[in-house]
PDB file of N, CA, C and O in Angstrom:
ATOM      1  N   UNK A   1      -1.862  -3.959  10.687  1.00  0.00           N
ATOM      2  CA  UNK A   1      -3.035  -3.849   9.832  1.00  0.00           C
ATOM      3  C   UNK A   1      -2.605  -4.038   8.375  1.00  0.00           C
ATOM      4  O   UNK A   1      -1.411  -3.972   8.083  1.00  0.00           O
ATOM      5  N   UNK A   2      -3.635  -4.295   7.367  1.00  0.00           N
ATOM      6  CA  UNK A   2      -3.208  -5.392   6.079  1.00  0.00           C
ATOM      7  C   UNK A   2      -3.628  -4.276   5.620  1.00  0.00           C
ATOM      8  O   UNK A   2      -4.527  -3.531   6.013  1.00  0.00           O
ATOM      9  N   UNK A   3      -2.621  -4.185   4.405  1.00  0.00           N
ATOM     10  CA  UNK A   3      -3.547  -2.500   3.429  1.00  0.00           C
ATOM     11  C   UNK A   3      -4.832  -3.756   2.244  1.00  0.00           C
ATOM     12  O   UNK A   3      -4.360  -4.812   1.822  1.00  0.00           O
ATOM     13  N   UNK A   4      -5.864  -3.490   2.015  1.00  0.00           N
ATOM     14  CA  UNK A   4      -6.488  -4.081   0.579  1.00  0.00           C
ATOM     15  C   UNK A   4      -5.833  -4.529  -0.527  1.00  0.00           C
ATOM     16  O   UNK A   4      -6.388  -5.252  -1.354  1.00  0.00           O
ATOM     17  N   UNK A   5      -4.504  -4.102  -0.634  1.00  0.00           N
ATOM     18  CA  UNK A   5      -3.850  -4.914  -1.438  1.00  0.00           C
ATOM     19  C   UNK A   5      -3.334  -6.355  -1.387  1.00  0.00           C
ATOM     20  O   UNK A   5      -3.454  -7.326  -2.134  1.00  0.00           O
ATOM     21  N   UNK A   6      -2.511  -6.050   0.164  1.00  0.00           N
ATOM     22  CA  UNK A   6      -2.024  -7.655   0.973  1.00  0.00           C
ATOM     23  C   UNK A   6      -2.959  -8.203   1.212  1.00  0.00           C
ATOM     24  O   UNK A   6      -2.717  -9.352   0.843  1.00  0.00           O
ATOM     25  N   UNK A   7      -4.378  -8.167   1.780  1.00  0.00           N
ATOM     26  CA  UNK A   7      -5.194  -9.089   2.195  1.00  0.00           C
ATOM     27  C   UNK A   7      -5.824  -9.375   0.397  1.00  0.00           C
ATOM     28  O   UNK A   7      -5.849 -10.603   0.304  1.00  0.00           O
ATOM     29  N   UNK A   8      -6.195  -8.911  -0.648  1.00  0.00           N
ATOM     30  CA  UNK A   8      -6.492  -9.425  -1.471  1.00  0.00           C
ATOM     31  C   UNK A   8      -5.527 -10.459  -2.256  1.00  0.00           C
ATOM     32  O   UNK A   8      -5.951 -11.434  -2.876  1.00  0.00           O
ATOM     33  N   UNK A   9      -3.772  -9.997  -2.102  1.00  0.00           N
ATOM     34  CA  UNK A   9      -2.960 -10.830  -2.169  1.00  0.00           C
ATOM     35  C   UNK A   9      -2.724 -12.139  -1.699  1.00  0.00           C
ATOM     36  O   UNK A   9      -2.303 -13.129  -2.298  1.00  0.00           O
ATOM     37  N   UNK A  10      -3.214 -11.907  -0.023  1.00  0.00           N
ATOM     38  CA  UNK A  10      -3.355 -12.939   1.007  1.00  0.00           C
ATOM     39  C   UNK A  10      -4.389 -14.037   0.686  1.00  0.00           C
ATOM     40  O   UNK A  10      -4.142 -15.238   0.802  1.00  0.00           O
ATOM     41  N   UNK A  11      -5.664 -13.488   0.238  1.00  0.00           N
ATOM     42  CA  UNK A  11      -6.633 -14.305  -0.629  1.00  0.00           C
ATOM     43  C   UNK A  11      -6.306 -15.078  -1.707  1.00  0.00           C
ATOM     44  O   UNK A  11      -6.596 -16.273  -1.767  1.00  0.00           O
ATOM     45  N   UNK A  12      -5.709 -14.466  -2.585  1.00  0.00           N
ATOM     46  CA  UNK A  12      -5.118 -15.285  -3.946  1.00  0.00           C
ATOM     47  C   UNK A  12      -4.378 -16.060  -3.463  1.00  0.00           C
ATOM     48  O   UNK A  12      -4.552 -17.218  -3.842  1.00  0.00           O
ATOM     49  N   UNK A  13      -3.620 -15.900  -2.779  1.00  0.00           N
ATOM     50  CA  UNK A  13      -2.372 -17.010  -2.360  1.00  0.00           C
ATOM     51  C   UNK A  13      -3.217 -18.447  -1.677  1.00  0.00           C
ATOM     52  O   UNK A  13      -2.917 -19.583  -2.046  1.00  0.00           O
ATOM     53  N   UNK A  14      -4.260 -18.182  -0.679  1.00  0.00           N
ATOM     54  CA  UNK A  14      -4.329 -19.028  -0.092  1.00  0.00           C
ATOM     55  C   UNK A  14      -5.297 -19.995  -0.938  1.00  0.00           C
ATOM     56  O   UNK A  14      -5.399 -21.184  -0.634  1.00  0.00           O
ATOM     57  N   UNK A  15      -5.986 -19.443  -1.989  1.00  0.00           N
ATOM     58  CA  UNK A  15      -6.934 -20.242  -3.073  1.00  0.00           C
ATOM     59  C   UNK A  15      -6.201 -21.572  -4.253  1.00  0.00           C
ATOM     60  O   UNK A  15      -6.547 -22.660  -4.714  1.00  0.00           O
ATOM     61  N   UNK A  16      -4.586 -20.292  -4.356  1.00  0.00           N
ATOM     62  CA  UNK A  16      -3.929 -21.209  -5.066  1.00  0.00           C
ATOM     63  C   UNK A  16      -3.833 -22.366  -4.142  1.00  0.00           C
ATOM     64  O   UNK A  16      -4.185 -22.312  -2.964  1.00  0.00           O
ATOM     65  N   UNK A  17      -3.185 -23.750  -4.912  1.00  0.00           N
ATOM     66  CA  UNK A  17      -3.208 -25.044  -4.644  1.00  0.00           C
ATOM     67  C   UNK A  17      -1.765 -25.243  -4.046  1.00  0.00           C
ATOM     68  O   UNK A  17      -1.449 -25.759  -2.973  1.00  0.00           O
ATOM     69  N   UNK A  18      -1.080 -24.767  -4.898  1.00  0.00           N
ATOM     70  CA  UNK A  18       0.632 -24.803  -4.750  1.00  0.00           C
ATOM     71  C   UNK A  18       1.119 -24.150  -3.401  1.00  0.00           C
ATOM     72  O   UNK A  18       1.913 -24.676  -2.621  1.00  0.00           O
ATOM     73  N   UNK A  19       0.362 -22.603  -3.209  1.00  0.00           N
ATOM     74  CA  UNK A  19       1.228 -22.051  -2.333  1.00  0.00           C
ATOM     75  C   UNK A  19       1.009 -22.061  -1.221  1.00  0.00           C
ATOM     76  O   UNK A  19      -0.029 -21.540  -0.812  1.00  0.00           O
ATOM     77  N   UNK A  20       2.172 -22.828  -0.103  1.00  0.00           N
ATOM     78  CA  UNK A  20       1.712 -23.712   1.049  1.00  0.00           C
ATOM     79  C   UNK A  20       1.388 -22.241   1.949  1.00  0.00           C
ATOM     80  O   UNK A  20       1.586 -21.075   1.608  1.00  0.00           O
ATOM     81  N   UNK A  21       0.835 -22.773   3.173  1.00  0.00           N
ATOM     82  CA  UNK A  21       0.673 -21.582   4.501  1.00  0.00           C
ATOM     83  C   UNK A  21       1.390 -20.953   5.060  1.00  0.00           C
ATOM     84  O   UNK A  21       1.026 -20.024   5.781  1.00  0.00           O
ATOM     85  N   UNK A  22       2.956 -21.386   4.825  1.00  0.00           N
ATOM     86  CA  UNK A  22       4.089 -21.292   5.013  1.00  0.00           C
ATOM     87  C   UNK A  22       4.722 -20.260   4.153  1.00  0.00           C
ATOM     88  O   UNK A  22       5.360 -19.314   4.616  1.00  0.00           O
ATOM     89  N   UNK A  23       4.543 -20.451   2.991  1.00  0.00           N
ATOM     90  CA  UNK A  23       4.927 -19.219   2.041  1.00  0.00           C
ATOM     91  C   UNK A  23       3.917 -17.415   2.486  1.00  0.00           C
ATOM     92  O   UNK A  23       4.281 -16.257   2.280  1.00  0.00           O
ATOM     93  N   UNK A  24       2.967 -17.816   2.957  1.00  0.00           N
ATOM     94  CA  UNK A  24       1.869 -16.969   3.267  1.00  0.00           C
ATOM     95  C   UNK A  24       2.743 -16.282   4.662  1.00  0.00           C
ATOM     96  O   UNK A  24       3.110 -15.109   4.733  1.00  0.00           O
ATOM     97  N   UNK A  25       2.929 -17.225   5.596  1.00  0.00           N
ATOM     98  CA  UNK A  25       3.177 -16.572   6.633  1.00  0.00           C
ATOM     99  C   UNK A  25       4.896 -16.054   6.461  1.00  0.00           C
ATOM    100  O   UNK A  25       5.131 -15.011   7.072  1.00  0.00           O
ATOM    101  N   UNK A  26       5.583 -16.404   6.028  1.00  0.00           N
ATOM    102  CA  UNK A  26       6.914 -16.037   5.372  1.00  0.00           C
ATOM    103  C   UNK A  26       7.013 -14.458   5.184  1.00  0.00           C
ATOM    104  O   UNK A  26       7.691 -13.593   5.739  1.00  0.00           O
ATOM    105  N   UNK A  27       5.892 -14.436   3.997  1.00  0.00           N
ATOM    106  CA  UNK A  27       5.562 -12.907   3.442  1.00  0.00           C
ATOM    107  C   UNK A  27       4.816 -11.826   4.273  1.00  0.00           C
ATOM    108  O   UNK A  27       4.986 -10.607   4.254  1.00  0.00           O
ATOM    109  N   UNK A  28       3.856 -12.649   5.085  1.00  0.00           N
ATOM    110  CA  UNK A  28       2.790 -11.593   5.885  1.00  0.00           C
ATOM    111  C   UNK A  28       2.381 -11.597   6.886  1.00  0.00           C
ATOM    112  O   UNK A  28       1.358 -11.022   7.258  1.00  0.00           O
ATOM    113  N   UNK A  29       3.678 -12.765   8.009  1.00  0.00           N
ATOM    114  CA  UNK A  29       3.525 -12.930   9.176  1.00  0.00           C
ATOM    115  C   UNK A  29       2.513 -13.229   9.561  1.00  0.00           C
ATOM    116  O   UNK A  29       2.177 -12.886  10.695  1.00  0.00           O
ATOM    117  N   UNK A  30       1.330 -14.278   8.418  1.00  0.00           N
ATOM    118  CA  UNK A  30       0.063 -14.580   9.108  1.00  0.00           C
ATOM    119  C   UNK A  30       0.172 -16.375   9.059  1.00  0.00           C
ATOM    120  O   UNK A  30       0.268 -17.035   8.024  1.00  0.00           O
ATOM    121  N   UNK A  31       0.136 -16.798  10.143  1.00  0.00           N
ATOM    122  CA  UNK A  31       0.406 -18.517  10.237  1.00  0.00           C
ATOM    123  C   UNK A  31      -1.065 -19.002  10.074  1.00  0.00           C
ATOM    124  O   UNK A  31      -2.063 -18.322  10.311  1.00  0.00           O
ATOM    125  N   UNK A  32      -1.031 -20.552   9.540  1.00  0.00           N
ATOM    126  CA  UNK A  32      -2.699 -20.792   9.176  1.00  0.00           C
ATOM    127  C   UNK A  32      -3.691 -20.460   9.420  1.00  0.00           C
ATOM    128  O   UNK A  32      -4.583 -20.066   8.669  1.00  0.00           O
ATOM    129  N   UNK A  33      -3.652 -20.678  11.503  1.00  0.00           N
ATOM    130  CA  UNK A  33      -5.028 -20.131  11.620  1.00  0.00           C
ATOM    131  C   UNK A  33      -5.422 -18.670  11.741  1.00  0.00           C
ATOM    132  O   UNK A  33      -6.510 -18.445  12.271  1.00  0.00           O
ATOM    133  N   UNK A  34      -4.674 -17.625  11.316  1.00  0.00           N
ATOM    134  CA  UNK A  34      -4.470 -16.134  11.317  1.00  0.00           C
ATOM    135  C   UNK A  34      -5.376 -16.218   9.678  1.00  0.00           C
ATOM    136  O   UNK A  34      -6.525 -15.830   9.469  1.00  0.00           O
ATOM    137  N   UNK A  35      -4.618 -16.717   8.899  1.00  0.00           N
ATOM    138  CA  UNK A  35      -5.267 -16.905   7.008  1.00  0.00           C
ATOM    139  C   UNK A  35      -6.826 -17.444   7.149  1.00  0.00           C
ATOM    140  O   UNK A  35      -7.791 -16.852   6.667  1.00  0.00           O
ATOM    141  N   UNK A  36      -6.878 -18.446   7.759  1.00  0.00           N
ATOM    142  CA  UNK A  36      -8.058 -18.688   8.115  1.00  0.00           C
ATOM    143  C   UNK A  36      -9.441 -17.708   8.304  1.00  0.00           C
ATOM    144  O   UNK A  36     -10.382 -17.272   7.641  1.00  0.00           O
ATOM    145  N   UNK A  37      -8.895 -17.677   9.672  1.00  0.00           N
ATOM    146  CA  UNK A  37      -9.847 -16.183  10.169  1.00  0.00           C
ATOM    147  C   UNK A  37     -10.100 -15.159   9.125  1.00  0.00           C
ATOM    148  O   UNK A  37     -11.261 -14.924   8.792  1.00  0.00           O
ATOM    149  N   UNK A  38      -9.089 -14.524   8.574  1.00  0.00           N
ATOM    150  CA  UNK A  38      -8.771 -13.736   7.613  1.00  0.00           C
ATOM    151  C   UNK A  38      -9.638 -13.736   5.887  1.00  0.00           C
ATOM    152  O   UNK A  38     -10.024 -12.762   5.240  1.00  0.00           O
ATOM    153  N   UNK A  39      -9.691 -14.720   5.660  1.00  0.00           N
ATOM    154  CA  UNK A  39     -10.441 -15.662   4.840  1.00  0.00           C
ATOM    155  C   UNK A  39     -12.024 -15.800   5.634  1.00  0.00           C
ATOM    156  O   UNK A  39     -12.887 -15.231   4.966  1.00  0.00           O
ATOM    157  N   UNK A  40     -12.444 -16.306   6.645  1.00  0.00           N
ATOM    158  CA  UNK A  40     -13.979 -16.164   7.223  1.00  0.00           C
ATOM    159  C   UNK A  40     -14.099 -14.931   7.000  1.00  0.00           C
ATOM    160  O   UNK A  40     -15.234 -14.817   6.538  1.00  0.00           O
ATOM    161  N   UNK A  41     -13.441 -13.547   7.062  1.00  0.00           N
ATOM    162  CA  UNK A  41     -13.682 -12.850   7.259  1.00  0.00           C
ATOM    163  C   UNK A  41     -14.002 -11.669   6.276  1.00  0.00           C
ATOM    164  O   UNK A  41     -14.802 -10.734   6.235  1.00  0.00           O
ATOM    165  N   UNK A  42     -12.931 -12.198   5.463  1.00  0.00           N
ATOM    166  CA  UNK A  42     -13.211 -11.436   4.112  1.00  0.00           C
ATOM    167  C   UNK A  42     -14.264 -11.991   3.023  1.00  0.00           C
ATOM    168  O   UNK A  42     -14.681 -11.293   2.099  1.00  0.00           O
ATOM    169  N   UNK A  43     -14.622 -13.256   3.231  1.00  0.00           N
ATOM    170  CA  UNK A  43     -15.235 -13.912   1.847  1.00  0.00           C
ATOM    171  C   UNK A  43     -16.734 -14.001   2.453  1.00  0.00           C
ATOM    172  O   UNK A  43     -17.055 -13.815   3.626  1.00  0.00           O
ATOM    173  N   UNK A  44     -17.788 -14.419   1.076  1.00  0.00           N
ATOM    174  CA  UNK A  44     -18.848 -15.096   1.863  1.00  0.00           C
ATOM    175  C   UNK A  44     -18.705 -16.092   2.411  1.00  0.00           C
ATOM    176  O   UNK A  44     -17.750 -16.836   2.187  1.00  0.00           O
ATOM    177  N   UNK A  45     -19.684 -16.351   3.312  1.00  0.00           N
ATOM    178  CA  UNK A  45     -19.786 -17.725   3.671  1.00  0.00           C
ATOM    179  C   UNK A  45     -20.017 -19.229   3.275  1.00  0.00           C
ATOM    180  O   UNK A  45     -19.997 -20.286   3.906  1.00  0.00           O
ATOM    181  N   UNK A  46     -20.240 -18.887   1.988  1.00  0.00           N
ATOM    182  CA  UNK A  46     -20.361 -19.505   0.935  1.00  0.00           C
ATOM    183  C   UNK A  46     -19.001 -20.162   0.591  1.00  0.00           C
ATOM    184  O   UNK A  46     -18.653 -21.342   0.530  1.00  0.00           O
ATOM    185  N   UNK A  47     -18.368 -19.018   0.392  1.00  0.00           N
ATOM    186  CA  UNK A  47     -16.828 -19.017  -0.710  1.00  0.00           C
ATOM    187  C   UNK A  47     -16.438 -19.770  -0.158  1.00  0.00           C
ATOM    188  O   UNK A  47     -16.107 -20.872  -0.596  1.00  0.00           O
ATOM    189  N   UNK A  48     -16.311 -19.127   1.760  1.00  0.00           N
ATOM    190  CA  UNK A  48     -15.742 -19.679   3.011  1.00  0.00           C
ATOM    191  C   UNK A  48     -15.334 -21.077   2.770  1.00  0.00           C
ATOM    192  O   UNK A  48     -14.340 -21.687   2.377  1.00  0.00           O
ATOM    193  N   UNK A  49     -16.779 -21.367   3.260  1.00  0.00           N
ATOM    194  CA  UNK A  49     -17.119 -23.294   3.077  1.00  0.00           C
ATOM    195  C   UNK A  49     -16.215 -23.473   1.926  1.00  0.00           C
ATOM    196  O   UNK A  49     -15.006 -23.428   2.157  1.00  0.00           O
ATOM    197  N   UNK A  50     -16.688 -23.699   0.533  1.00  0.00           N
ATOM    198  CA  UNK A  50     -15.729 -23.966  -0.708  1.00  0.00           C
ATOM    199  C   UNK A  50     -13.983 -23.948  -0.032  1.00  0.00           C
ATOM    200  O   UNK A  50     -13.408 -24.946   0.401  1.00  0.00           O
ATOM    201  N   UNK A  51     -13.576 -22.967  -0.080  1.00  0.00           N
ATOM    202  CA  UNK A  51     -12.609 -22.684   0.298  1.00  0.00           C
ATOM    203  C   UNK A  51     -12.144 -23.663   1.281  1.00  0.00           C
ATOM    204  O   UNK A  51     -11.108 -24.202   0.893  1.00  0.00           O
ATOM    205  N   UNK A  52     -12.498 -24.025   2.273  1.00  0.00           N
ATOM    206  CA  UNK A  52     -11.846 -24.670   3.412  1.00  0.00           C
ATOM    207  C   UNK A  52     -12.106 -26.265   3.239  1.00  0.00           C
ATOM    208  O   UNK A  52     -11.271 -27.142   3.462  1.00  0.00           O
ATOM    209  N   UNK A  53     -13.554 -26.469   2.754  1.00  0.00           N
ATOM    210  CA  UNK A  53     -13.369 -27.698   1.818  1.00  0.00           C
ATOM    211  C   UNK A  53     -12.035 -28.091   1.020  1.00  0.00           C
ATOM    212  O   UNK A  53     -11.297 -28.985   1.432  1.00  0.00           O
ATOM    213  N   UNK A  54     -11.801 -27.438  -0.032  1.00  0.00           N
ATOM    214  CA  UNK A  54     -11.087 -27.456  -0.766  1.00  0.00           C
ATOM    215  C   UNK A  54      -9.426 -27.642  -0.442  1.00  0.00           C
ATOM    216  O   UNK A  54      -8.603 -28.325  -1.051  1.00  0.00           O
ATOM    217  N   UNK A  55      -9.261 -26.821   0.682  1.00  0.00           N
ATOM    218  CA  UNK A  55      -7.717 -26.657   1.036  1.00  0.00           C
ATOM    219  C   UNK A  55      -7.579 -28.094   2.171  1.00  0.00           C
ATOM    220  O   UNK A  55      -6.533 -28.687   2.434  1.00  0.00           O
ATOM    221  N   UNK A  56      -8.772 -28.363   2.636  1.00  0.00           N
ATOM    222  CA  UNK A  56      -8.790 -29.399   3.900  1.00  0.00           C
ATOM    223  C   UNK A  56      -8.074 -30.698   3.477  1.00  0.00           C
ATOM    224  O   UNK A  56      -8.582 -31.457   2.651  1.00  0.00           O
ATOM    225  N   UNK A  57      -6.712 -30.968   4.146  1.00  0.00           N
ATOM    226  CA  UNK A  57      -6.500 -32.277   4.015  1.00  0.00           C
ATOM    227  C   UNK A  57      -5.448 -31.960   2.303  1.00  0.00           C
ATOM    228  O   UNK A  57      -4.753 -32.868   1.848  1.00  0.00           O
ATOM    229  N   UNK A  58      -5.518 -30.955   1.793  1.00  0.00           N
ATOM    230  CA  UNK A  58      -4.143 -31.010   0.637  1.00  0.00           C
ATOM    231  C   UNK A  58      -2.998 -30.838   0.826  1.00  0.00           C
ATOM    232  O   UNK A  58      -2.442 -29.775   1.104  1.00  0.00           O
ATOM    233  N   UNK A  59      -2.511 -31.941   0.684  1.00  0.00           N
ATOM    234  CA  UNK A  59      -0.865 -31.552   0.648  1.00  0.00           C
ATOM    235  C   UNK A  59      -0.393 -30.871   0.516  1.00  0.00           C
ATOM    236  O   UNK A  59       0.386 -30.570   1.420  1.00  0.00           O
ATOM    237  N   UNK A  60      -0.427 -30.153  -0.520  1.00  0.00           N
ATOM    238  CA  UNK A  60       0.283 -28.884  -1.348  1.00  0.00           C
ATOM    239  C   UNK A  60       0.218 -27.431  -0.599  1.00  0.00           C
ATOM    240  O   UNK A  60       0.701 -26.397  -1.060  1.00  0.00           O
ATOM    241  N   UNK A  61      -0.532 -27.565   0.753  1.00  0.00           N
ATOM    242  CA  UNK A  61      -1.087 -26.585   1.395  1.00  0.00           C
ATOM    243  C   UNK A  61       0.271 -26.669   2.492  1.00  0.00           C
ATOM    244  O   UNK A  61       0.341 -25.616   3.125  1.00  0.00           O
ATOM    245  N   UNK A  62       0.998 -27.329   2.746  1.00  0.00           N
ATOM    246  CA  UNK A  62       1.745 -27.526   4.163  1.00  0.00           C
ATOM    247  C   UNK A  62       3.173 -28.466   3.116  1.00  0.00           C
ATOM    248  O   UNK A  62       3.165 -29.479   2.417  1.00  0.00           O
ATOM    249  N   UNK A  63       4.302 -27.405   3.537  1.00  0.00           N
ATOM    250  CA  UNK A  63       5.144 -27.914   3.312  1.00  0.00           C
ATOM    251  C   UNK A  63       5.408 -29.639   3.678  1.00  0.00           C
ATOM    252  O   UNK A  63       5.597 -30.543   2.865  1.00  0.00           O
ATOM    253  N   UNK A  64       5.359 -29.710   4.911  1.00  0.00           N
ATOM    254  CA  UNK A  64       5.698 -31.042   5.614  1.00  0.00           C
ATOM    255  C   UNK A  64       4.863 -32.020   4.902  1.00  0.00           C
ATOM    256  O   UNK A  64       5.306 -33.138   4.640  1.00  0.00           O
ATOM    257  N   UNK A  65       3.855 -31.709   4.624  1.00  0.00           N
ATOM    258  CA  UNK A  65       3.009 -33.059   3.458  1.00  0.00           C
ATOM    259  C   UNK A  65       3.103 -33.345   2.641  1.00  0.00           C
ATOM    260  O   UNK A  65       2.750 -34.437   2.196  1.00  0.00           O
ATOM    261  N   UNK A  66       4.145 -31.605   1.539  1.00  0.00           N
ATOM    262  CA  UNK A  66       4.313 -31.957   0.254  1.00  0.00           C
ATOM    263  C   UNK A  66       4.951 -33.142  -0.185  1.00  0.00           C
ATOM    264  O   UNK A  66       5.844 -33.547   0.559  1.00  0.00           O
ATOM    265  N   UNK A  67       4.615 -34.090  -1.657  1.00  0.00           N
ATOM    266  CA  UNK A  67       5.694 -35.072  -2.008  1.00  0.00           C
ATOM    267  C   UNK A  67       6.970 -34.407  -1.854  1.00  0.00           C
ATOM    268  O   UNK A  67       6.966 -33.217  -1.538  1.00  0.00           O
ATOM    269  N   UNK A  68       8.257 -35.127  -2.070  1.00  0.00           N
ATOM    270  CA  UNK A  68       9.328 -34.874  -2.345  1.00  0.00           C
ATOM    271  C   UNK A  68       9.451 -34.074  -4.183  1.00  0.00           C
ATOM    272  O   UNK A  68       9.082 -34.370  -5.320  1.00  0.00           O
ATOM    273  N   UNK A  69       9.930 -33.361  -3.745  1.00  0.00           N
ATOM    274  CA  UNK A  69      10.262 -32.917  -5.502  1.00  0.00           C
ATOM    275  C   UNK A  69       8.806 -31.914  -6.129  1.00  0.00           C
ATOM    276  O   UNK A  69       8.627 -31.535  -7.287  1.00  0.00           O
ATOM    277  N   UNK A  70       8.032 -31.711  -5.072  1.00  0.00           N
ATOM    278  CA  UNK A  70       7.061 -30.574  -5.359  1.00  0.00           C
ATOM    279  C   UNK A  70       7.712 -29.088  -4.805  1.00  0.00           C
ATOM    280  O   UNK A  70       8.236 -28.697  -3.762  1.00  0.00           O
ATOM    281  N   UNK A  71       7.360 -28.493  -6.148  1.00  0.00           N
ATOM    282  CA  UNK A  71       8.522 -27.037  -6.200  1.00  0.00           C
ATOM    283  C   UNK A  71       7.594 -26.191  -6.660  1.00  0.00           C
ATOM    284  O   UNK A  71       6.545 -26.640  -7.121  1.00  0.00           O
ATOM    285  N   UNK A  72       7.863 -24.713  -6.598  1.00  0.00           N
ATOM    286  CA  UNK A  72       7.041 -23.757  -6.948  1.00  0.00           C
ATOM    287  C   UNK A  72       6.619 -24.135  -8.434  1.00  0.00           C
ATOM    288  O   UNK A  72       7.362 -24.793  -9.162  1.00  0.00           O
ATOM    289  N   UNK A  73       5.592 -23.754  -8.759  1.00  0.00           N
ATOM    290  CA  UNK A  73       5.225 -24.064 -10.144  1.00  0.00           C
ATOM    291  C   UNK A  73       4.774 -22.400 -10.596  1.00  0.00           C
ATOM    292  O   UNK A  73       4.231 -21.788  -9.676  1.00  0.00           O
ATOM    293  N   UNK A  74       4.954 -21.585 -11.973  1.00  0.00           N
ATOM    294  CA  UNK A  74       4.273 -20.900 -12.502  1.00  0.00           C
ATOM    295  C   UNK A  74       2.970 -20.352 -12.947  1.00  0.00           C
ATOM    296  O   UNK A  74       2.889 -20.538 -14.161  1.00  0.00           O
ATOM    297  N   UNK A  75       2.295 -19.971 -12.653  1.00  0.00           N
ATOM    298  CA  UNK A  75       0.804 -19.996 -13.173  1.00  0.00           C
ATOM    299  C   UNK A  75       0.648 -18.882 -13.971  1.00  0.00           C
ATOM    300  O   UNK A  75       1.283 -17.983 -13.421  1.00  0.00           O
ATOM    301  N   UNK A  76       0.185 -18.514 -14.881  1.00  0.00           N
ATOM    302  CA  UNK A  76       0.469 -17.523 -15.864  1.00  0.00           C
ATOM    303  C   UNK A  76      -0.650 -16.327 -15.426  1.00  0.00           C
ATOM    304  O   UNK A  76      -0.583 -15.325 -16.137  1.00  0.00           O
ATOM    305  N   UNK A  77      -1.754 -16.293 -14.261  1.00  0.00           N
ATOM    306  CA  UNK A  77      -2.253 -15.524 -13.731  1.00  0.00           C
ATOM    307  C   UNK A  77      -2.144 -15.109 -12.515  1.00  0.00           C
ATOM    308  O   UNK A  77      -2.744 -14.304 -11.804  1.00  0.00           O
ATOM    309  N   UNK A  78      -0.979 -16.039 -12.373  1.00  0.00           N
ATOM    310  CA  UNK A  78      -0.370 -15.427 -10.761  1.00  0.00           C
ATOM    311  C   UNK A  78      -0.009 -13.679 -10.358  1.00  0.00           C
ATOM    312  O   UNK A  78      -0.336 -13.040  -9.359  1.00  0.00           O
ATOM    313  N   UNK A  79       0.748 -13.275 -11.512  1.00  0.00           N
ATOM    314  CA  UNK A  79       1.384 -12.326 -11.730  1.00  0.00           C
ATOM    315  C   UNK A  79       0.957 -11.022 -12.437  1.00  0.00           C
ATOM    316  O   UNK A  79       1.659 -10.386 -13.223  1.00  0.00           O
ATOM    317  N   UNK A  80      -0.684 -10.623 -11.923  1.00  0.00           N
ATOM    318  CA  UNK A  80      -1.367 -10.292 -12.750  1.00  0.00           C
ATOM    319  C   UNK A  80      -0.835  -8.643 -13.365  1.00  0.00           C
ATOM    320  O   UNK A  80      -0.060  -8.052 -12.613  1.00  0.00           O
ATOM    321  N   UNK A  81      -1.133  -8.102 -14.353  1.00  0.00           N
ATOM    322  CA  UNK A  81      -0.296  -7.159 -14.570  1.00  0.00           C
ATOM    323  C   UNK A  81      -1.449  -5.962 -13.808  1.00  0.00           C
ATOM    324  O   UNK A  81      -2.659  -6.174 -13.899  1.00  0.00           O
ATOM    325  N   UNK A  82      -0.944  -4.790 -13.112  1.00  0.00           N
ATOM    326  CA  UNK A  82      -1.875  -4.184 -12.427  1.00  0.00           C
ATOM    327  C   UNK A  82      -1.747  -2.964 -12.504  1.00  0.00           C
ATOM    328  O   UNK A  82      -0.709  -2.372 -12.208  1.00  0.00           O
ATOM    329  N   UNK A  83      -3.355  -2.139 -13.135  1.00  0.00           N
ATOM    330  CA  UNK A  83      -3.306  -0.981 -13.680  1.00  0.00           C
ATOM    331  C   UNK A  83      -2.506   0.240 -12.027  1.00  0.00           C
ATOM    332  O   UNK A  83      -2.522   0.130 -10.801  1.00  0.00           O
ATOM    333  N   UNK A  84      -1.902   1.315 -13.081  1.00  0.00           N
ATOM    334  CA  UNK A  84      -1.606   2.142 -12.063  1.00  0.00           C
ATOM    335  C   UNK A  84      -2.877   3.180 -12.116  1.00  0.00           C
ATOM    336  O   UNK A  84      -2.952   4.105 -11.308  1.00  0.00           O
TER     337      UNK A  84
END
């Protein structure tokens, strides 16, 4: 079971562009179609759609598609600072 932190983590990750499904399941033992579900499940149905639109068919989502020489990149809201 995912505490609200990891599955909101799990969310951010899978919205970003960069961070493949692979990095996801690495960290939280959840492989695509686990994020998937996970994602129907947490978002509207709305977001849903957007969302799966969006990731459908990107490279950047699956190691094996990435170009050569695509590497983690920084995002300056990745790392958000979080009240205690």
């Amino acid at each position: 079971m995912l505490s609200p932190h990891e599955t909101s983590r799990i969310i951010e990750m899978a919205w970003e562009d960069r961070t493949p499904f692979e990095a996801i399941e690495h960290l939280y033992g959840l492989n695509e179609s686990n994020v998937i579900k996970l994602m129907r499940n947490s978002l509207k149905s709305s977001s849903f759609k957007l969302w799966r639109a969006r990731v459908s068919g990107r490279k950047t989502k699956h190691l094996k598609l990435r170009p050569e020489g695509t590497d983690r990149a920084y995002c300056p809201t990745q790392y958000k600072m979080r009240s205690k």
